[in-house]
C-alpha positions in Angstrom: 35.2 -92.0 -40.7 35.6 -93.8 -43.9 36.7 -91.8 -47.1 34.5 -90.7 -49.6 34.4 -92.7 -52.9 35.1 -90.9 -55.7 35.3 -91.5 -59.6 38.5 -89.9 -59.4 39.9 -92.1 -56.6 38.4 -95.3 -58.4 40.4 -94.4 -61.4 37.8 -93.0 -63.6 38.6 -89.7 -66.3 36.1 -88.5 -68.3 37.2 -89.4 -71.7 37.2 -86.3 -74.5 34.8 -85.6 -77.3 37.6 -87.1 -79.7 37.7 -90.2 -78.0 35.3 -93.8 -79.5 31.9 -93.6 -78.9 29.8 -95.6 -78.5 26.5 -93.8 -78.9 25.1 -89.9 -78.6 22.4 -88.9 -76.6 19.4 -86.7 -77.3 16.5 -85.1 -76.0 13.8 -84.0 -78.4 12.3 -81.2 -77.7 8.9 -80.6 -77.3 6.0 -78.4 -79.1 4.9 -77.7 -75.9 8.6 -76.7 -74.9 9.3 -73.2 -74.2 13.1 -73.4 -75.8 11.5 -72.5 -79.0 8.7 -69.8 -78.9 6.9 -69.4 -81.8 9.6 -71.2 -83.8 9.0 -74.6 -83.2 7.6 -76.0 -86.4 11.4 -76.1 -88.5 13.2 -77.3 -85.4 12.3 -81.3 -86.0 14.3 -81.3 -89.3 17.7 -79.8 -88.0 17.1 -82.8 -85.7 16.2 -84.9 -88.5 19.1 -83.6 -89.9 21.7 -84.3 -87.6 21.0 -87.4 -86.7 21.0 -88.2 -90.3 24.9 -87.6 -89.6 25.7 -89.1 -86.7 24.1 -92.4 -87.4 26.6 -93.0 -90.1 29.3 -93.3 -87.3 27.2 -94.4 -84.3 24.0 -95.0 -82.5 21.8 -92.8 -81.8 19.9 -92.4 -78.6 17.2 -89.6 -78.0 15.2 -89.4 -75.2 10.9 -88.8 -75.5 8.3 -87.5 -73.6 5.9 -90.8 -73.8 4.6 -93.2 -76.3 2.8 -90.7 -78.8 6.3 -88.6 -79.3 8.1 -91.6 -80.0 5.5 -92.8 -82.7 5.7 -89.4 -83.9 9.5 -88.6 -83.9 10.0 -92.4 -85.6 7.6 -91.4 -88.3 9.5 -88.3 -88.9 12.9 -89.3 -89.3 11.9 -92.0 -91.3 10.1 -89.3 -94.0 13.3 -87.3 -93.6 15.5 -90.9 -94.8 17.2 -91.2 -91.6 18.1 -94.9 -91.2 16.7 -96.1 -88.1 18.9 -99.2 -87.6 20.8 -97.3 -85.3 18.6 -95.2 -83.8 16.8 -95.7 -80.4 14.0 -93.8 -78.2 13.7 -94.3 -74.5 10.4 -92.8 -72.7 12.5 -90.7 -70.3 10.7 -87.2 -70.7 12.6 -84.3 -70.4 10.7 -80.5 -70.0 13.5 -78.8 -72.8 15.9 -80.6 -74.9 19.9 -78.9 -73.5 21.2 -83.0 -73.4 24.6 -81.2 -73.0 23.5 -79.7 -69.8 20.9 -82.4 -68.4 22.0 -85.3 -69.5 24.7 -88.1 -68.2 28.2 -87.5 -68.1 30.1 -90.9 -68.9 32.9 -91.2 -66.8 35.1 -94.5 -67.9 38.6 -96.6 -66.8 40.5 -99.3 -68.1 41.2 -102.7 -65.6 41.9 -106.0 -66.4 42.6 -105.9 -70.2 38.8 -103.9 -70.6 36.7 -100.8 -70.1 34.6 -100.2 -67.6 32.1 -97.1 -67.4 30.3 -95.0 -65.2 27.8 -92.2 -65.1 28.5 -89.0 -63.1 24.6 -87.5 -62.1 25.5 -83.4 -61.3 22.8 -81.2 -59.8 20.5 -79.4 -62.7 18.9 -76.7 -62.1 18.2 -74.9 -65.1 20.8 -72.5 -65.3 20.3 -70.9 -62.2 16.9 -71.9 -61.4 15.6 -69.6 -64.9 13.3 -72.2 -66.2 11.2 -74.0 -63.7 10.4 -77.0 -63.7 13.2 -78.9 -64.5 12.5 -82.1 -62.1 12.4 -84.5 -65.1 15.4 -83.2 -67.2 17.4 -83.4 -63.4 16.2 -87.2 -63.8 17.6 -88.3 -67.6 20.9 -88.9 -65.9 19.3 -91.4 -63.1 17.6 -93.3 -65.9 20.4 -93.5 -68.9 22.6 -95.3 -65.9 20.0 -97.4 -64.9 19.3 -98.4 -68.8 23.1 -99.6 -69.1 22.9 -100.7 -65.6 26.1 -98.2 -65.1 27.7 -97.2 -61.1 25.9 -93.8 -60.8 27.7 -91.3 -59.1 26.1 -88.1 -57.6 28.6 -85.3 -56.3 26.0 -83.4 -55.2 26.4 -80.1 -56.6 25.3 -78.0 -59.6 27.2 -78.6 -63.0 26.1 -78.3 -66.6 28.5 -80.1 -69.3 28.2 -77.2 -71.5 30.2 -75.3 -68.8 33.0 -78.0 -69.0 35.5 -78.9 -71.6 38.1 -81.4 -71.2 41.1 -83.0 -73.1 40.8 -86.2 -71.8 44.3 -86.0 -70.3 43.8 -84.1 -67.2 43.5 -81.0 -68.5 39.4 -79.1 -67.7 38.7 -75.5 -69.2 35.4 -73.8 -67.8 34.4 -70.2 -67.2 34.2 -68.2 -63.9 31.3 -66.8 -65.0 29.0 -69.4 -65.2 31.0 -71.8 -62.4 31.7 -68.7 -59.6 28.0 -68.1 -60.4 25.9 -68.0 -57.0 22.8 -68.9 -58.6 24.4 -72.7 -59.2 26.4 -73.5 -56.0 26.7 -70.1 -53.7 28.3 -72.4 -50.9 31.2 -73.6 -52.5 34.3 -71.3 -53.5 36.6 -72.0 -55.9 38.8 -74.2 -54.3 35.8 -76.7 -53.5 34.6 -76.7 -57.3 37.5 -77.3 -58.5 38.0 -80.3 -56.4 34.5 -81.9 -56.9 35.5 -81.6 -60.6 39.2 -83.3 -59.5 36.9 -86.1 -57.8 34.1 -86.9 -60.0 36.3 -86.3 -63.7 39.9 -87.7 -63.2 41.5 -84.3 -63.8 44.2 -82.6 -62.3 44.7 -79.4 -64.1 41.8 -76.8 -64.1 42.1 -73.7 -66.4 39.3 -70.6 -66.2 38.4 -68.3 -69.2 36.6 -65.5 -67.9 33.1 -64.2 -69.4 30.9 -65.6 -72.0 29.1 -63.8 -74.9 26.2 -61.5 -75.3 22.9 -63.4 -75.9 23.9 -66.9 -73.9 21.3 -67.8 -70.9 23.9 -69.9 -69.4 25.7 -67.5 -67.7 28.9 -68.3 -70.1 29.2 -71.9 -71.1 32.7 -72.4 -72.2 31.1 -74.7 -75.3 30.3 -71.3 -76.9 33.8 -70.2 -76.4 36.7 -72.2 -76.5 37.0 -76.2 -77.4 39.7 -78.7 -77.2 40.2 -80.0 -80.8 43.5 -82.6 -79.7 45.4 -82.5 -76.3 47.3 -80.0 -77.0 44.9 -77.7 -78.8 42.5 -75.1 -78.2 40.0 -73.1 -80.6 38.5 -70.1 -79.6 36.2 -67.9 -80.6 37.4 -64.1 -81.9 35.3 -61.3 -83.0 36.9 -58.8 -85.0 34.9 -55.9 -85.3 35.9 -53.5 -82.3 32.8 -52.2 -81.6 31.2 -55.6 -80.9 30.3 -56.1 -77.0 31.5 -59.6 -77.4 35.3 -58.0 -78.9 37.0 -57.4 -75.4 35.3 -60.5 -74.0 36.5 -62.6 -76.3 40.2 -60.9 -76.6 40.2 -61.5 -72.8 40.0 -65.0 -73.3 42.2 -65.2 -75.6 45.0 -63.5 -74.1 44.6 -65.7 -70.7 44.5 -69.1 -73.1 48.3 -67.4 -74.5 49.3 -68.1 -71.0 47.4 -71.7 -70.3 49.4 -74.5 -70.1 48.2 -78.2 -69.9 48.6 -80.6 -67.3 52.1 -81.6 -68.2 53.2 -77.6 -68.1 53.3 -77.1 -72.0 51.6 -74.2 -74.0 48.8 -74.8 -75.9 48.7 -74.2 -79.7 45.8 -71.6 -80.0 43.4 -71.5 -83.2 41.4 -68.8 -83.2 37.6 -69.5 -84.9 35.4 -66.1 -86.5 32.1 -65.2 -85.2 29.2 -65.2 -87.7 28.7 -61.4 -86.4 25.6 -59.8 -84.5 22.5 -62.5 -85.3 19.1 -61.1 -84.0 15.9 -62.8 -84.0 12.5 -60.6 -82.9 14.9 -58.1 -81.3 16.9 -60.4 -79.2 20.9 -61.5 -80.3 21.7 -64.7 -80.0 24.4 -66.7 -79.2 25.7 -67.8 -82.3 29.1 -69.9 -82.5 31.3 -71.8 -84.7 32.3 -73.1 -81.7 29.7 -75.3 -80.7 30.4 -78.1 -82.8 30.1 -81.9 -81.9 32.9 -84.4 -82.4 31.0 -87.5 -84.0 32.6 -91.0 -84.7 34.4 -89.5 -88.0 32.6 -86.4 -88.4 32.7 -82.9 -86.9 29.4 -81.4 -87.1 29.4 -77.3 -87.4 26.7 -75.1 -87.0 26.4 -72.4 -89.5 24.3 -69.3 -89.8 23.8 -68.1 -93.2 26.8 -66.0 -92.9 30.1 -65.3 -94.9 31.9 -66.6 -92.1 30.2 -70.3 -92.5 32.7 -71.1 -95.1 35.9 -69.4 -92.8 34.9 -71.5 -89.9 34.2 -75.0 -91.8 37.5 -74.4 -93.5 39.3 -73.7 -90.2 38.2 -76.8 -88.6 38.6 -79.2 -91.7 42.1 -78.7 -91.6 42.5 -78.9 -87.4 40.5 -82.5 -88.0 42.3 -84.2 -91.3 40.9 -88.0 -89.8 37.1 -86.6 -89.9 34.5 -85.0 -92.1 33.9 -81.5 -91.6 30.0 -80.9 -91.8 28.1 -77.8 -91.6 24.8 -77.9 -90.5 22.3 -74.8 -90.5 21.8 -74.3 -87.2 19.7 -70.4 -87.5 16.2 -72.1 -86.7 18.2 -74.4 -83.7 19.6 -70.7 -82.2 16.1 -69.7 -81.5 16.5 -71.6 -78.3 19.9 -70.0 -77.8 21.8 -72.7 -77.9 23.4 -75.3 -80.7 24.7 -79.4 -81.9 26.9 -79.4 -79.0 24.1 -78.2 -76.8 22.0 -80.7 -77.9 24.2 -83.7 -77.6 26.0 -85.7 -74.9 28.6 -88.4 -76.2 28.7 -91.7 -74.9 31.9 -93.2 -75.2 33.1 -96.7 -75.8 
């Protein structure tokens, strides 16, 4: 029997957030979504927004339902002054817009002097099957290769990139609560996820926090909880009051990250990021979270909440990123659909 090819085995890694990109990837979401239930109408401009950002440092590529959306979201961002030079729609129609979670994960190597790139194509289903259908966001990966005319690579299992996070030097930090969940991939233990993600990322070193925080659908996506901000460098989210359900969570994953060491057997410098407290929207909490930023060429794009805390957190994170901007962007109407930028986004690298 001949071996199985793998990304891994061809010498691919997937590169980290930090790294050149080329591009970021978007989906926009729909009115006729259900990500943002009654709240629909401000969600546009945060878009608006943050793209306004990002094309400053890089191109822009969002993904549309059909023709119409695309004459419609052009129109928009142009109101809002967002330079379109850099900006680019594809008709490749998505139900919701989680690009983190649906979209392509770019997988690259270095041979011969130059880079080459690939697209890894993980199973979607919606976190756990919750939000049927999800047949055309399962697809965006399929089309993005096709569109850079990429290898596509298709391990065959379940996988969200909000439920990764990697340091781009062998080093992947997930969660067993969304990766051990049986509603992604109840036949593999794990042992067998942990070497699908050896095989189709170019790590070698896997670490696992342990639950995520109250008001997340994902079944605790580590990009709410802890995120590499250099190789050697982890920020993670702490809540301080006591009485908080998301207090012994979060002091559970920080104590195991105190023990963590990376793939070369060092301990990782720990910066701990505030929470913006209990946020509630029509009786629901949400999963709000300095944490899920989005490395940009230059920029490092916060969400914020409204909340004393804003200020802490942007503060915290200018100083961890000295080479880039520190932005804060209001992400409270973008929380509605329970998730935030980094959500949103998928990097492209160089």
């Amino acid at each position: 029997m001949s071996e199985v090819v793998t990304p891994a085995g061809l010498g691919y890694r997937m590169p980290a957030e930090w790294e050149p990109h080329l591009a970021t990837w978007l989906t926009w979401p729909r009115p006729e979504g259900i990500s943002f239930p009654g709240r629909y109408t401000p969600v546009p401009d945060v878009y608006a927004e943050f793209i306004r950002h990002l094309v400053t440092g890089e191109e822009v590529h969002i993904n549309v339902w059909n023709r119409a959306a695309e004459e419609w979201v052009r129109g928009l961002l142009t109101e809002r002054s967002v330079p379109m030079e850099r900006v680019f729609l594809h008709h490749f129609p998505a139900y919701e817009p989680w690009c983190r979670d649906h979209g392509p994960i770019f997988v690259a190597r270095d041979r011969e002097g130059h880079r080459e790139r690939a697209v890894v194509d993980w199973g979607y289903n919606a976190w756990g099957d919750k939000y049927p259908p999800y047949d055309l966001d399962d697809a965006i990966p399929r089309h993005v290769a096709a569109l850079r005319q990429l290898p596509l690579f298709q391990p065959g299992i379940v996988m969200e990139g909000g439920s990764i996070e990697v340091n781009g030097c062998g080093t992947l930090l997930t969660t067993e609560a969304c990766l051990l969940n049986p509603n992604r991939n109840p036949h593999l233990d794990r042992a067998a996820i942990e070497q699908h993600l050896r095989d189709a990322l170019g790590v070698s070193n896997i670490l696992w926090l342990g639950d995520g925080i109250e008001g997340d659908d994902t079944d605790g996506h580590v990009d709410d909880l802890a995120r590499f901000l250099n190789p050697g460098t982890i920020a993670t989210l702490v809540e301080e009051d006591p009485s908080d359900p998301n207090h012994p969570i979060l002091q559970e994953n920080l104590r195991r990250l105190g023990a963590m060491t990376d793939q070369d057997g060092q301990p990782f410098r720990i910066v701990t990021l505030p929470t913006p407290g209990r946020i509630e929207m029509e009786d629901q909490r949400v999963p709000a979270s300095y944490a899920n930023f989005y490395i940009a060429n230059g920029q490092v794009l916060v969400p914020t909440f409204r909340h004393a805390n804003d200020a802490r957190a942007l503060e915290i994170l200018q100083a961890e990123f000295p080479e880039r901007k520190v932005i804060g962007i209001d992400s409270t109407d973008l929380i509605w659909g329970l998730g935030s930028f980094h959500c949103i986004s998928q990097q492209e690298p160089r």
